[in-house]
N, C-alpha and C positions, 0 to 999 in steps of 0.2 A: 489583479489580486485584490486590490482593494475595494472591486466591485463583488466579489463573492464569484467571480468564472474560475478562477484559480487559487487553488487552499492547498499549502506547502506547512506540511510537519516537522522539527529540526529533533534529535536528539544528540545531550552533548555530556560528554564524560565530566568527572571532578576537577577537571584542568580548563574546560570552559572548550575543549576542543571537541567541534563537529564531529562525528560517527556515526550517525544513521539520519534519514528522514524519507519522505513520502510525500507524493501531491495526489487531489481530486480536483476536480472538472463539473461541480455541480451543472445539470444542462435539466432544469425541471423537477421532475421525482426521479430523475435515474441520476448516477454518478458512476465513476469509475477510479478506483485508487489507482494510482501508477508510480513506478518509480519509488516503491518501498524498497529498502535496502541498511543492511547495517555492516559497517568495516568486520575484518574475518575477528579483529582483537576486543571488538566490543559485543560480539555477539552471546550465547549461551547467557544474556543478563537479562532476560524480558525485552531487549528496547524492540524489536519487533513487533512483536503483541501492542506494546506501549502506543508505537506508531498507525499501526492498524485499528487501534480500538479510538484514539486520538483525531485520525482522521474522518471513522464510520459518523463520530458522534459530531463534527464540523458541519459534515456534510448534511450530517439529520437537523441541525438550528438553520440549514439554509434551507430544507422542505423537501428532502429529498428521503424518499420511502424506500426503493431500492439500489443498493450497492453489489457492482461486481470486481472483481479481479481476476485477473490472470498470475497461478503462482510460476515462475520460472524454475522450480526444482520441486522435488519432494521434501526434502528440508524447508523450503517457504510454504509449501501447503502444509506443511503439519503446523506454523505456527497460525496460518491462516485457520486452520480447522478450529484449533486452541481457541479465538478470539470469538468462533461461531459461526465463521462460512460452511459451504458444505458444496462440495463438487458436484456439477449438475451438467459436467459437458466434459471435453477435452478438445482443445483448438491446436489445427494443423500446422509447423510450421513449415515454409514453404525455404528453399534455394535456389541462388539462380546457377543455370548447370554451365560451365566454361567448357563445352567442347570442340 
């Protein structure tokens, strides 16, 4: 973390208690946000946007040109859209089968 491989976002309610954060992985000009998340009772307040716009601009003072993510629902891609991504694929996800 302290070398700039790993950048962790924190957002925290008026009580000083944890509810949402995020990490990227600068590796050159590309990065990758992961691990965006905000608890179900802190949600509907921006901290998602907050976290995602927070992160993108980390990862750009470390020289990095493009950013991706993967959203986990349509509710994360819509906040994802909001900050300025924009869907350019859809990724498979696989199981493993118990038969």
């Amino acid at each position: 973390m302290g070398s700039g491989h790993l950048i962790t976002v924190a957002s925290y309610d008026d009580t000083g208690r944890l509810v949402g954060g995020g990490s990227t992985a600068p590796r050159g000009a590309v990065s990758e946000l992961m691990g965006i998340g905000v608890l179900p009772m802190a949600r509907k307040q921006g901290r998602g946007g907050a976290i995602t716009r927070a992160l993108v601009r980390a990862a750009r003072s470390q020289g990095v040109s493009t950013t991706f993510l993967s959203a986990g629902s349509d509710d994360a891609a819509s906040v994802y859209r909001a900050v300025g991504f924009e869907r350019v694929g859809t990724a498979c996800i696989l199981e493993v089968s118990r038969g």
